[in-house]
py3Dmol code that shows the C-alpha trace and the ligand (Angstrom):
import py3Dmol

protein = """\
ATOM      1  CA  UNK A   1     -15.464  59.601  42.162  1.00  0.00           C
ATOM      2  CA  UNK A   2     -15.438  55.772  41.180  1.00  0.00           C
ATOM      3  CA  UNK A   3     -19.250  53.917  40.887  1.00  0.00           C
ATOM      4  CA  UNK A   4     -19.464  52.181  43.916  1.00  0.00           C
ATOM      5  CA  UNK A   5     -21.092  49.355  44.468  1.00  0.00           C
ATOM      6  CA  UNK A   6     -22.425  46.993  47.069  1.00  0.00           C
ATOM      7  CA  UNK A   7     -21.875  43.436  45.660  1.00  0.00           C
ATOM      8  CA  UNK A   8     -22.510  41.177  48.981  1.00  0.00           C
ATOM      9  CA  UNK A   9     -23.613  42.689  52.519  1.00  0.00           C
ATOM     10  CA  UNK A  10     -20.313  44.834  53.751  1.00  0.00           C
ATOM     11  CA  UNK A  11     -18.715  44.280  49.820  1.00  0.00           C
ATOM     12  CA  UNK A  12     -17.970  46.901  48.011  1.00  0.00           C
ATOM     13  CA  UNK A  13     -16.961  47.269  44.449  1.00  0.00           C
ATOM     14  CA  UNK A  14     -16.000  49.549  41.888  1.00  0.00           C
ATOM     15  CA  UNK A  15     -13.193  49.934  38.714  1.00  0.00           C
ATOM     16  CA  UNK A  16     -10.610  52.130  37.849  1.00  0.00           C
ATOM     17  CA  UNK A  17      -9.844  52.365  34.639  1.00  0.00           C
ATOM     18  CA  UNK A  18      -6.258  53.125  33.624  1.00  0.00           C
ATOM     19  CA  UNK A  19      -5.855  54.355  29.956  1.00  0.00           C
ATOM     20  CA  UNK A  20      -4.472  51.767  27.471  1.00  0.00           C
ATOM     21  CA  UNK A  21      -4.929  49.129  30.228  1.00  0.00           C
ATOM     22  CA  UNK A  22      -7.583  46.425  28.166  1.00  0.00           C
ATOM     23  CA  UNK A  23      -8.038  44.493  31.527  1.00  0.00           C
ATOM     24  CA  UNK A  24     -10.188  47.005  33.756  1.00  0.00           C
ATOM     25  CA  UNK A  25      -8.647  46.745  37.552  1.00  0.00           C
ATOM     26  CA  UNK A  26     -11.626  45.794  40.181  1.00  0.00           C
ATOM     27  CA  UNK A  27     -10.984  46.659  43.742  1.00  0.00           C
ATOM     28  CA  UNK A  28     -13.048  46.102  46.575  1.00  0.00           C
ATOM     29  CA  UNK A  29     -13.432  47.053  50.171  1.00  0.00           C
ATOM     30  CA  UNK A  30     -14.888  44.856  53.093  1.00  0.00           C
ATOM     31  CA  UNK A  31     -16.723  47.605  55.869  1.00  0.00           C
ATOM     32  CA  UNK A  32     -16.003  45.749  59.095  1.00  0.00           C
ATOM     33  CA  UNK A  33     -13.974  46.426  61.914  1.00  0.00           C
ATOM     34  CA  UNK A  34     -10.674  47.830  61.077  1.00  0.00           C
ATOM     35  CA  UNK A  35     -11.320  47.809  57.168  1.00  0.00           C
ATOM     36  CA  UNK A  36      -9.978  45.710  54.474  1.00  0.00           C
ATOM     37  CA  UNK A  37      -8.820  46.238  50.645  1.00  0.00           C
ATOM     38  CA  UNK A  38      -8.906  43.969  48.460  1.00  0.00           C
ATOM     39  CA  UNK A  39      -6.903  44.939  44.873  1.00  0.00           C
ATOM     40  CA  UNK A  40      -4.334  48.207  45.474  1.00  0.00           C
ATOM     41  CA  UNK A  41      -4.291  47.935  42.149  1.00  0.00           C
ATOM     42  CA  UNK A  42      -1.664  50.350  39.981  1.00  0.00           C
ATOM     43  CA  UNK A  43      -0.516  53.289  41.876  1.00  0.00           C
ATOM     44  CA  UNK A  44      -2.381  55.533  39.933  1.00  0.00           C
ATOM     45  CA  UNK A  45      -5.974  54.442  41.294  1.00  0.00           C
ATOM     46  CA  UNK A  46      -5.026  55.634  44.676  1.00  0.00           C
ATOM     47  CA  UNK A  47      -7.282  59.054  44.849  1.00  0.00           C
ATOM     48  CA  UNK A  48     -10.099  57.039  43.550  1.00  0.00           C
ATOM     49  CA  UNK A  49      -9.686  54.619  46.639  1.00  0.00           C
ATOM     50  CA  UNK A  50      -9.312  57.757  48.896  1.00  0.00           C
ATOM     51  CA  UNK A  51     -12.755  58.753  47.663  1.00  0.00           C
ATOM     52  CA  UNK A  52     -14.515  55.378  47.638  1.00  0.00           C
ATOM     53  CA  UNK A  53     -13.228  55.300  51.486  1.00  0.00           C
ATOM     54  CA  UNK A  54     -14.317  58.818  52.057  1.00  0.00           C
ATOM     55  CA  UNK A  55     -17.893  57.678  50.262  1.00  0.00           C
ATOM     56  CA  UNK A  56     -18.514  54.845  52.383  1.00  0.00           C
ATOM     57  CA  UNK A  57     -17.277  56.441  55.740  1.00  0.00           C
ATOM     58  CA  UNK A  58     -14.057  54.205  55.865  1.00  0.00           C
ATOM     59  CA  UNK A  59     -11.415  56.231  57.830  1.00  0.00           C
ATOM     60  CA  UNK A  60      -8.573  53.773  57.741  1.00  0.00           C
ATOM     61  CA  UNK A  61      -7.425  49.891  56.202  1.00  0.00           C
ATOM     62  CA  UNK A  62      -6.921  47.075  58.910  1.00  0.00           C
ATOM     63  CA  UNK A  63      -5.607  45.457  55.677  1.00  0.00           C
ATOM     64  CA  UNK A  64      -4.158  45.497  52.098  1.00  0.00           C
ATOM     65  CA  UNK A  65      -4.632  42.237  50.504  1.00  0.00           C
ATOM     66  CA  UNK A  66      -3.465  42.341  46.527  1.00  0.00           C
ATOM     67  CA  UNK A  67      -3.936  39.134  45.380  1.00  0.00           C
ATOM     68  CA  UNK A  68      -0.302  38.667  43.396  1.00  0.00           C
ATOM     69  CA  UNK A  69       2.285  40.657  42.542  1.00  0.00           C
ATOM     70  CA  UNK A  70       1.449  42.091  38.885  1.00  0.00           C
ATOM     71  CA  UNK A  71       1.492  45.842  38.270  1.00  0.00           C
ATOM     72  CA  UNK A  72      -2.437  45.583  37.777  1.00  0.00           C
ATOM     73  CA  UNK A  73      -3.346  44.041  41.197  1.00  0.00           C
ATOM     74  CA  UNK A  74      -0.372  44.943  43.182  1.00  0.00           C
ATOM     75  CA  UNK A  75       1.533  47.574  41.939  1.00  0.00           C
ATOM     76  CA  UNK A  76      -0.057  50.153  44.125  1.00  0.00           C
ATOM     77  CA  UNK A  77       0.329  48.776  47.532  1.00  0.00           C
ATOM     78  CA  UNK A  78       3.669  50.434  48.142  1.00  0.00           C
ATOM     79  CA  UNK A  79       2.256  53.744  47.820  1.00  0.00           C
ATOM     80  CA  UNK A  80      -1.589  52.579  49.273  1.00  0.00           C
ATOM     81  CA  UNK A  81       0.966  51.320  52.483  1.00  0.00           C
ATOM     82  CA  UNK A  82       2.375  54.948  53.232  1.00  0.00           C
ATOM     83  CA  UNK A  83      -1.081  56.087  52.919  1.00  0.00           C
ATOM     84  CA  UNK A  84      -2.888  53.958  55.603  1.00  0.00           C
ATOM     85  CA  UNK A  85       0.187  53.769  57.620  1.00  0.00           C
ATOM     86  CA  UNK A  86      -1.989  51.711  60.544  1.00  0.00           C
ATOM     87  CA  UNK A  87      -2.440  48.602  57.764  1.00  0.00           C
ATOM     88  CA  UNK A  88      -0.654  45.320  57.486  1.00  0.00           C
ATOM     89  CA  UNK A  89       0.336  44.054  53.844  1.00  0.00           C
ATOM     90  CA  UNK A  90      -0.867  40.377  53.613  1.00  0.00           C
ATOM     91  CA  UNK A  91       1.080  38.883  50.895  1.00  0.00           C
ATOM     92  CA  UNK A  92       1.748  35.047  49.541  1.00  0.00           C
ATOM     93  CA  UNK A  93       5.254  34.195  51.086  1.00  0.00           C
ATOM     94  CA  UNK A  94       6.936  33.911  47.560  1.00  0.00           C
ATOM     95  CA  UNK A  95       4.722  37.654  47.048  1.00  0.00           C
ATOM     96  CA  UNK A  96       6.799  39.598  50.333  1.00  0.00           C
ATOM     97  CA  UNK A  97      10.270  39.630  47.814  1.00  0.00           C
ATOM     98  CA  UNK A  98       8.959  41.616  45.118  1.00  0.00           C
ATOM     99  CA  UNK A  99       7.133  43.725  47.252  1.00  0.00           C
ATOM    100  CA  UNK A 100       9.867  44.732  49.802  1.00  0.00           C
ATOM    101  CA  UNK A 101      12.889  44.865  47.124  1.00  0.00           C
ATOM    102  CA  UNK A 102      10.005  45.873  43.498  1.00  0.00           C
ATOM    103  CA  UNK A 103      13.194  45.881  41.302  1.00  0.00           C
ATOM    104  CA  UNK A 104      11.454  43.311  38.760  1.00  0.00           C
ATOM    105  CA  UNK A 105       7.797  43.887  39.270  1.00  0.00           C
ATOM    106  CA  UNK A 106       9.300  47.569  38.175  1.00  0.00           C
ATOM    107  CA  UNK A 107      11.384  45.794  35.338  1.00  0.00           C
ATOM    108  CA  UNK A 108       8.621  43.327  33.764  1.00  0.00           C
ATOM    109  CA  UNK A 109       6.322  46.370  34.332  1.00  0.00           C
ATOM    110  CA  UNK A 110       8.647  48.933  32.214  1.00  0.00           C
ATOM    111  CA  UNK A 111       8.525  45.639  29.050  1.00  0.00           C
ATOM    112  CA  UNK A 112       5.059  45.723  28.601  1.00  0.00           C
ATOM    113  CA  UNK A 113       4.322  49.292  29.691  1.00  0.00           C
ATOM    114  CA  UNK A 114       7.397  51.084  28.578  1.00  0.00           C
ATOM    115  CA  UNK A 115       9.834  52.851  30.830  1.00  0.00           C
ATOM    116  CA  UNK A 116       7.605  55.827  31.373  1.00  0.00           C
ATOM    117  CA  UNK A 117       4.685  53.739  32.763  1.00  0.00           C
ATOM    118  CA  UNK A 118       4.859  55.880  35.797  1.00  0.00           C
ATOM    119  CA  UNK A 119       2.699  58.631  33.824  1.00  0.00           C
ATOM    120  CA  UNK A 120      -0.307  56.120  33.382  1.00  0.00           C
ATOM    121  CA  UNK A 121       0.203  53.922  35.987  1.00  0.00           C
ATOM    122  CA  UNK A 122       1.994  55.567  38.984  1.00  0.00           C
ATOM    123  CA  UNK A 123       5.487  54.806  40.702  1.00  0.00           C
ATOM    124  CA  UNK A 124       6.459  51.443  42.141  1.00  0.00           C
ATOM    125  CA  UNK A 125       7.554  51.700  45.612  1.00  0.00           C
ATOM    126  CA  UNK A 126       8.843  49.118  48.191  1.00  0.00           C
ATOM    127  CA  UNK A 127       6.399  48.585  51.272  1.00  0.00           C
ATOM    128  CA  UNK A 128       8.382  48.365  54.577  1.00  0.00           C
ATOM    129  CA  UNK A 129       9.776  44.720  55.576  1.00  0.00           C
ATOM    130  CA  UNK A 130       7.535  45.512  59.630  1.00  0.00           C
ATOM    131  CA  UNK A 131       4.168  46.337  57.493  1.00  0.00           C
ATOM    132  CA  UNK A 132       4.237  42.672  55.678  1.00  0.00           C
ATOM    133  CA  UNK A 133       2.273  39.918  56.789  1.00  0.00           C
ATOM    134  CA  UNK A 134       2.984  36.528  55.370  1.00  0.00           C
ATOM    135  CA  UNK A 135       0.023  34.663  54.628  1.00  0.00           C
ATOM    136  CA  UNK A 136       0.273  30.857  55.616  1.00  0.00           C
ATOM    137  CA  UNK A 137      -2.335  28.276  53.153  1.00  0.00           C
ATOM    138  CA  UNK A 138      -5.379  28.352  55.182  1.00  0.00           C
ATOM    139  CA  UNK A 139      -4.439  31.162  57.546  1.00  0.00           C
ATOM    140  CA  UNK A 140      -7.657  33.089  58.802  1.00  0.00           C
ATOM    141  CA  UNK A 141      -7.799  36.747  58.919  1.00  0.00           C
ATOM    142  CA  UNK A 142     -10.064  38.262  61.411  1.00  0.00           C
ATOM    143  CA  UNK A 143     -11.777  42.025  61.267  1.00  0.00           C
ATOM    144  CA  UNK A 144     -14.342  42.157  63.843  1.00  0.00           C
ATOM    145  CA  UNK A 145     -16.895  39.219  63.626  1.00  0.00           C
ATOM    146  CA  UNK A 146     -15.953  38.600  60.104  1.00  0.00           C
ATOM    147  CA  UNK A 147     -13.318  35.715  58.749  1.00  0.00           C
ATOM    148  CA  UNK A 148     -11.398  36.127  55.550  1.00  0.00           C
ATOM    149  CA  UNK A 149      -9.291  32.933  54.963  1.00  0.00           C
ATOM    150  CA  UNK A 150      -6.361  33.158  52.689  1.00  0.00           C
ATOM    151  CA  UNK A 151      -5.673  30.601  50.306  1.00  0.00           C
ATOM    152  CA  UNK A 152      -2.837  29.689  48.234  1.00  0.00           C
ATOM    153  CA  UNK A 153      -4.097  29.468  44.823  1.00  0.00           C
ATOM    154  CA  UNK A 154      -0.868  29.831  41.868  1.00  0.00           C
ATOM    155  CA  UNK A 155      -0.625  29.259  38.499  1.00  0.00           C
ATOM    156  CA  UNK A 156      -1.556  32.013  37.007  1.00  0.00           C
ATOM    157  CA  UNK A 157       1.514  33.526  38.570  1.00  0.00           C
ATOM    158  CA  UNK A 158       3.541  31.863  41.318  1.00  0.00           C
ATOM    159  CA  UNK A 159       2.697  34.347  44.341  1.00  0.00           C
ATOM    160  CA  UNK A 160      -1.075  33.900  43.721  1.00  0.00           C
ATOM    161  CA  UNK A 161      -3.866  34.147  46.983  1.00  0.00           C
ATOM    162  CA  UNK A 162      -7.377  33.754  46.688  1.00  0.00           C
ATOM    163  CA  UNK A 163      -9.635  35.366  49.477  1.00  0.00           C
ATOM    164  CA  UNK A 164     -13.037  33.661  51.193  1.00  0.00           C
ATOM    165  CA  UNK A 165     -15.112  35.926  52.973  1.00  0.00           C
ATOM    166  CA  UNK A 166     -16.793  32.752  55.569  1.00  0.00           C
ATOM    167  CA  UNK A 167     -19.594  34.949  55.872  1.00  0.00           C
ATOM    168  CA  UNK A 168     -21.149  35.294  52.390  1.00  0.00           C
ATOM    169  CA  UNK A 169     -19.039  31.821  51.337  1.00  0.00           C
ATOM    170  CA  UNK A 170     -17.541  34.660  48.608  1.00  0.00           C
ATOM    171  CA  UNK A 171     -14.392  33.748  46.434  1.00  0.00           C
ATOM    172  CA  UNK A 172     -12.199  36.684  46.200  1.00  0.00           C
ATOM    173  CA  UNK A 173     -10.627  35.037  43.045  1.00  0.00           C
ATOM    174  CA  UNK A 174      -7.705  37.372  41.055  1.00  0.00           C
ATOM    175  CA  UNK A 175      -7.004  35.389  38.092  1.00  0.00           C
ATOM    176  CA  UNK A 176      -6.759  32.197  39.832  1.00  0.00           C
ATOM    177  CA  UNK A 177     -10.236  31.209  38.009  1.00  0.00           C
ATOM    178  CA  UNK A 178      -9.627  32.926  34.441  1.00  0.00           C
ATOM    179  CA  UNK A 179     -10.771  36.085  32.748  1.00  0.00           C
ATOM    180  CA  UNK A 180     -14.498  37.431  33.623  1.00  0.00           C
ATOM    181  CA  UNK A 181     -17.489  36.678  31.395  1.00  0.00           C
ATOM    182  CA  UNK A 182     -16.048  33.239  29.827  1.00  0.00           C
ATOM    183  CA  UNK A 183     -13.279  32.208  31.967  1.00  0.00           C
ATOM    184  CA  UNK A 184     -10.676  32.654  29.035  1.00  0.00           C
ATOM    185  CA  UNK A 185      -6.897  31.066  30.594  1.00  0.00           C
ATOM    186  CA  UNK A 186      -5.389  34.135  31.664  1.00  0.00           C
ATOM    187  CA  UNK A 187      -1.675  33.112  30.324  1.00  0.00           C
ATOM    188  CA  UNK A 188       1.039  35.429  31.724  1.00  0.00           C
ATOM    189  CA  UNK A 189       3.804  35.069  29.654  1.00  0.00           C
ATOM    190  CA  UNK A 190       7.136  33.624  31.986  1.00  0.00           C
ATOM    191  CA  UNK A 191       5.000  33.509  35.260  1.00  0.00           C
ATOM    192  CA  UNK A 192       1.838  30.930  33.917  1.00  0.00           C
ATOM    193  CA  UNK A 193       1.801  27.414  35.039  1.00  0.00           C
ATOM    194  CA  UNK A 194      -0.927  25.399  33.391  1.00  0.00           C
ATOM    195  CA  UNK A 195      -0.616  22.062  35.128  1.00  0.00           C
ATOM    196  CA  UNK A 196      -0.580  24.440  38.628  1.00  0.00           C
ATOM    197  CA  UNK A 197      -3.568  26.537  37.427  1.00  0.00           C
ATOM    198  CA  UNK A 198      -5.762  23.864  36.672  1.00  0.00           C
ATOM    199  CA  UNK A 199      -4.972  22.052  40.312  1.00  0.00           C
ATOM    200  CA  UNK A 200      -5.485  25.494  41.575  1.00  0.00           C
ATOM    201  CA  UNK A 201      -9.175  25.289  40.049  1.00  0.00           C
ATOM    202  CA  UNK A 202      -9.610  21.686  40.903  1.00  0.00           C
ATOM    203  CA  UNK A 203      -8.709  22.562  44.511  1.00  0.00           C
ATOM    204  CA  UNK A 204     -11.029  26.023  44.116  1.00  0.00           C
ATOM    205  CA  UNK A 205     -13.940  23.620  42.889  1.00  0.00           C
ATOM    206  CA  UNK A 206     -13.981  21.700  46.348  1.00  0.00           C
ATOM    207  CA  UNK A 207     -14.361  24.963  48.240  1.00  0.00           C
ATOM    208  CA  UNK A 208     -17.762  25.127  46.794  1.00  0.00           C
ATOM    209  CA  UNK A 209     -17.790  29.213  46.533  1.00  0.00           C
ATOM    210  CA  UNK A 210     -21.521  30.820  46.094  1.00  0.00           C
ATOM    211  CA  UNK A 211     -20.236  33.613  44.211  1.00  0.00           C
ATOM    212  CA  UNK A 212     -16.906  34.661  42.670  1.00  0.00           C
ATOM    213  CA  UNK A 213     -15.555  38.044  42.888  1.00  0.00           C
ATOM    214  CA  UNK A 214     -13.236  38.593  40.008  1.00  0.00           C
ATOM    215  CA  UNK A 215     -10.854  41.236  39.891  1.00  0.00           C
ATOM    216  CA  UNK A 216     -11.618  42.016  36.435  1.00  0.00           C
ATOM    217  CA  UNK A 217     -15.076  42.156  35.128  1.00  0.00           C
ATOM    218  CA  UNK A 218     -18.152  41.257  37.479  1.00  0.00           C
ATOM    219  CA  UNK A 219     -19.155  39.219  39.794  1.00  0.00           C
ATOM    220  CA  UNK A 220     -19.912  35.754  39.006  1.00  0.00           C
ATOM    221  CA  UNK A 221     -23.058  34.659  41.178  1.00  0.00           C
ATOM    222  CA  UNK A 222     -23.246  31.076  39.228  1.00  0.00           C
ATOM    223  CA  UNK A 223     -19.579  30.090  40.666  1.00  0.00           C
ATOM    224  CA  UNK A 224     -19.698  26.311  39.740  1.00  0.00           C
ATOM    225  CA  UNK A 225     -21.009  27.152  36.085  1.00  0.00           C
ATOM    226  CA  UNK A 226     -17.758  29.869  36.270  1.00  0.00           C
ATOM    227  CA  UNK A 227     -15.342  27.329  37.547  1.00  0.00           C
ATOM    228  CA  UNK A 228     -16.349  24.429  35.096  1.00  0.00           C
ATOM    229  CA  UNK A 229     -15.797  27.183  32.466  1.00  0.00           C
ATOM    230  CA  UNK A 230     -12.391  28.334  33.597  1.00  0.00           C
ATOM    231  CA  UNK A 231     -11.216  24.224  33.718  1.00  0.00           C
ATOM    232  CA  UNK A 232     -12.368  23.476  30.397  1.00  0.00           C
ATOM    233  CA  UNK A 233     -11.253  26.235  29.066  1.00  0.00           C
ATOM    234  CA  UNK A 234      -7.676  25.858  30.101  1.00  0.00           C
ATOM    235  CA  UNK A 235      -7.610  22.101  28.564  1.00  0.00           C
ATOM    236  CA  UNK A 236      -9.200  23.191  25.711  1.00  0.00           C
ATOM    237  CA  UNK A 237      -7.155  26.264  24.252  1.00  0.00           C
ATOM    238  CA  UNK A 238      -3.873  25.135  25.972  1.00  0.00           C
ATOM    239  CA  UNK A 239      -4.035  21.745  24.070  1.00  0.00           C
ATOM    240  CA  UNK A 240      -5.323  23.490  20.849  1.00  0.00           C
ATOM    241  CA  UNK A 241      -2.073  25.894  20.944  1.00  0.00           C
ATOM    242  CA  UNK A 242       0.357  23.156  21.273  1.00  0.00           C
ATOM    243  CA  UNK A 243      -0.878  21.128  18.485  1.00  0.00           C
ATOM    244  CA  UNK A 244      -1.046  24.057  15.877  1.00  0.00           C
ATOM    245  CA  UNK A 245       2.323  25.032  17.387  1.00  0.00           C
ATOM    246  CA  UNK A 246       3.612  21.556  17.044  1.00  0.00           C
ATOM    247  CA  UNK A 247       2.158  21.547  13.505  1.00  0.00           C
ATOM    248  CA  UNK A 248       4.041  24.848  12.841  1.00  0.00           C
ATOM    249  CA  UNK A 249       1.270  27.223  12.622  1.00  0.00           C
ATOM    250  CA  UNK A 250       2.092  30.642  13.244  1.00  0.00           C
ATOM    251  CA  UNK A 251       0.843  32.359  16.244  1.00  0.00           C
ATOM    252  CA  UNK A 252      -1.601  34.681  14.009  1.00  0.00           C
ATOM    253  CA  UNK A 253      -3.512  31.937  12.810  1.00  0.00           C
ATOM    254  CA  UNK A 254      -3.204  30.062  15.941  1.00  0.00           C
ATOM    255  CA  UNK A 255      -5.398  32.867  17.094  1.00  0.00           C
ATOM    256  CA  UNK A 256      -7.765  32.659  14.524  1.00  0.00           C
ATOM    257  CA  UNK A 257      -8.008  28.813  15.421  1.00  0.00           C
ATOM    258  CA  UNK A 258      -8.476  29.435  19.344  1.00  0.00           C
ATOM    259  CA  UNK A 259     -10.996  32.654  18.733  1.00  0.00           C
ATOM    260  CA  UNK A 260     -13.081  30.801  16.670  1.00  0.00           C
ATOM    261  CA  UNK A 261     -13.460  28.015  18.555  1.00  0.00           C
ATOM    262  CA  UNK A 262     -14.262  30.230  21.455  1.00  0.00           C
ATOM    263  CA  UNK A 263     -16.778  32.310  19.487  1.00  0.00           C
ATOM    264  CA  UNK A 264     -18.623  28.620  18.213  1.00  0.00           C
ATOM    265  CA  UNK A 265     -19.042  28.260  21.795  1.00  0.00           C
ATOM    266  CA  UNK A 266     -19.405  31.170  23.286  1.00  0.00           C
ATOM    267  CA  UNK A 267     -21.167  33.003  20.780  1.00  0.00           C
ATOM    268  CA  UNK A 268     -18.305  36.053  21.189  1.00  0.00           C
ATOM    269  CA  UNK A 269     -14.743  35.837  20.435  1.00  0.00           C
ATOM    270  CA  UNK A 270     -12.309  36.964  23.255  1.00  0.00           C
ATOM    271  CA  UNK A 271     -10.724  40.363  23.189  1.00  0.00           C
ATOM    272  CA  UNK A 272      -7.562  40.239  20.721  1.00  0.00           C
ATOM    273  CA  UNK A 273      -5.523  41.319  23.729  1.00  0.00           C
ATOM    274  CA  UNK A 274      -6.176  38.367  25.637  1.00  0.00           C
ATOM    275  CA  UNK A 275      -5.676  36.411  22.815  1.00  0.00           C
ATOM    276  CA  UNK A 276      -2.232  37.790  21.725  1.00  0.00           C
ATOM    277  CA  UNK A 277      -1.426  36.991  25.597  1.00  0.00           C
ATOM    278  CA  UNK A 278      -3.161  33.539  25.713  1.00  0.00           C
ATOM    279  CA  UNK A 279      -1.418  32.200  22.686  1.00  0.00           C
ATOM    280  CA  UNK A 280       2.252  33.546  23.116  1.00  0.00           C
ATOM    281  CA  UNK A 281       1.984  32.896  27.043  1.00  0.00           C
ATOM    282  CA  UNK A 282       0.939  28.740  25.869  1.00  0.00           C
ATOM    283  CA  UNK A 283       3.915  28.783  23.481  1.00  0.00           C
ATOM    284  CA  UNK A 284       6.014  30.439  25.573  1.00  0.00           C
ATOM    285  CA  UNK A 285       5.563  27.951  28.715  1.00  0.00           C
ATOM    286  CA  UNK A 286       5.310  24.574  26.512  1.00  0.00           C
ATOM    287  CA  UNK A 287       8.727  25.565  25.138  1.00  0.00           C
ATOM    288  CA  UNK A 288       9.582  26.371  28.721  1.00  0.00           C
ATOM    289  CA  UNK A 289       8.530  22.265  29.237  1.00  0.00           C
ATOM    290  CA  UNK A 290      10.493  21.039  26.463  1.00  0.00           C
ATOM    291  CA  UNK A 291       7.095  20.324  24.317  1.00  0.00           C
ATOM    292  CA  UNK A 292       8.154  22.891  22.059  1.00  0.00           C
ATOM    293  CA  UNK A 293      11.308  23.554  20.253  1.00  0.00           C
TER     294      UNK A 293
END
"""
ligand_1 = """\
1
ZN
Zn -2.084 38.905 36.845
"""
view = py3Dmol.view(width=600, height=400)
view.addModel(protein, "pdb")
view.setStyle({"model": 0}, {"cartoon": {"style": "trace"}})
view.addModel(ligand_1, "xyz")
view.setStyle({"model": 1}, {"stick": {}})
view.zoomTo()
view.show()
């Protein structure tokens, strides 16, 4: 049984951890009318969700809302959709592809988890075309008096939504506002757009959330400190990795450089996976620009 908890009034929260995954997988569940879920996460946290439901007296989803399409936040909603047959799949138009027809969310997944990630994760399969509902920028969502507005927010991958509950002014934020704690850039190697990401936060900033609900780590209940954070921080360590990589540093001591810095002023350096992903993912898109050779 997951440790559920109630993070805002009808918010609930809880983890579940998947072994060797370094990035623990939030999801959440809105009690309202009709239900919502927020994060399928992998496949594998499925049971867990079944007994956070059962826990809270939630009989059924109105809903399935994973914020993009990486194995992490998304991968389960195939098998989640077969479960709560009576839900609709809200997805980010570019999102409804991989979801219908998972062929390379299964792929890229297999690269970094190996090809028998099934046995920590759990399968990848296709939710139905008729179960998909494509979420227009802006588009309100409505279960019973409460409003969840969907908006586009990529960057951090290009099928990215971000989630406002109206009612506690609550960002539902994926990765769209960096990692938990410090905001570190969450780089995803071949699907990271830094110039998109930080007009995602820019546009984020205007919203004017009261609290952030991250879907890794906690929840954030200074948002503007959180968001400030996240925009410096992508300026910061993307600009630091392109000048030691344009200098010809090599990616190990480019880490060095940016977890230093971080730990000066942060007092904590980031986890060495999200460093290892930060740096390569920076290189990896400013070559993609041509800044790089
Ligand atoms: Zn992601």
């Amino acid at each position: 049984m997951p440790d559920v908890t109630q993070v805002a009034p009808g918010i609930y929260r809880f983890e579940v951890a998947i072994q060797g995954m370094p990035e623990v997988p939030v999801t959440y569940l809105i009690k309202a009318a009709g239900g919502a879920l927020i994060e399928p996460g992998p496949a594998a946290a499925a049971p867990a969700i079944r007994q956070a439901m059962d826990h809270l007296g939630m009989r059924g989803l109105a809903y399935i809302i994973p914020t993009h399409i990486h194995v992490d936040h998304g991968g389960g909603t195939g098998t989640l959709s077969a479960l709560f047959p009576e839900a609709m799949v809200v997805a980010h138009p570019r999102g409804v592809k991989h979801l219908v027809s998972p062929e390379r969310l299964i792929e890229s997944t297999g690269l970094v988890w190996g090809q028998d990630f099934e046995n920590l994760l759990g399968p990848i399969v296709p939710v139905p075309e008729t179960r998909l509902k494509v979420a227009r920028d802006g588009e309100v969502i409505r279960l019973g008096g409460r409003e969840l507005q969907i908006i586009h927010a990529l960057g951090h991958s290009p099928n990215h939504i971000v989630i406002l509950d109206r009612r506690t002014n609550g960002l539902f934020c994926g990765e769209a506002l960096g990692l938990p704690g410090y905001q570190f850039p969450p780089v995803a190697p071949y699907s990271f757009d830094q110039d998109i990401y930080v007009s995602t936060i820019q546009d984020l900033m205007r919203l004017q959330p009261d609290r952030l609900f991250y879907s890794h780590g906690t929840v954030e209940t200074d948002a503007g400190r959180a968001m400030s954070r996240a925009l410096e921080n992508a300026r910061v360590y993307s600009t630091m990795v392109l000048e030691a990589a344009q200098r010809g540093t090599a990616l190990e001591e480019i880490m060095v450089l940016v977890g230093d810095d971080f730990s000066r002023r942060y007092g904590q350096r980031p986890a060495r996976a999200d460093l290892e992903i930060a740096v390569a993912g920076y290189v990896i898109y400013f070559k993609s620009k041509g800044l790089l050779a």
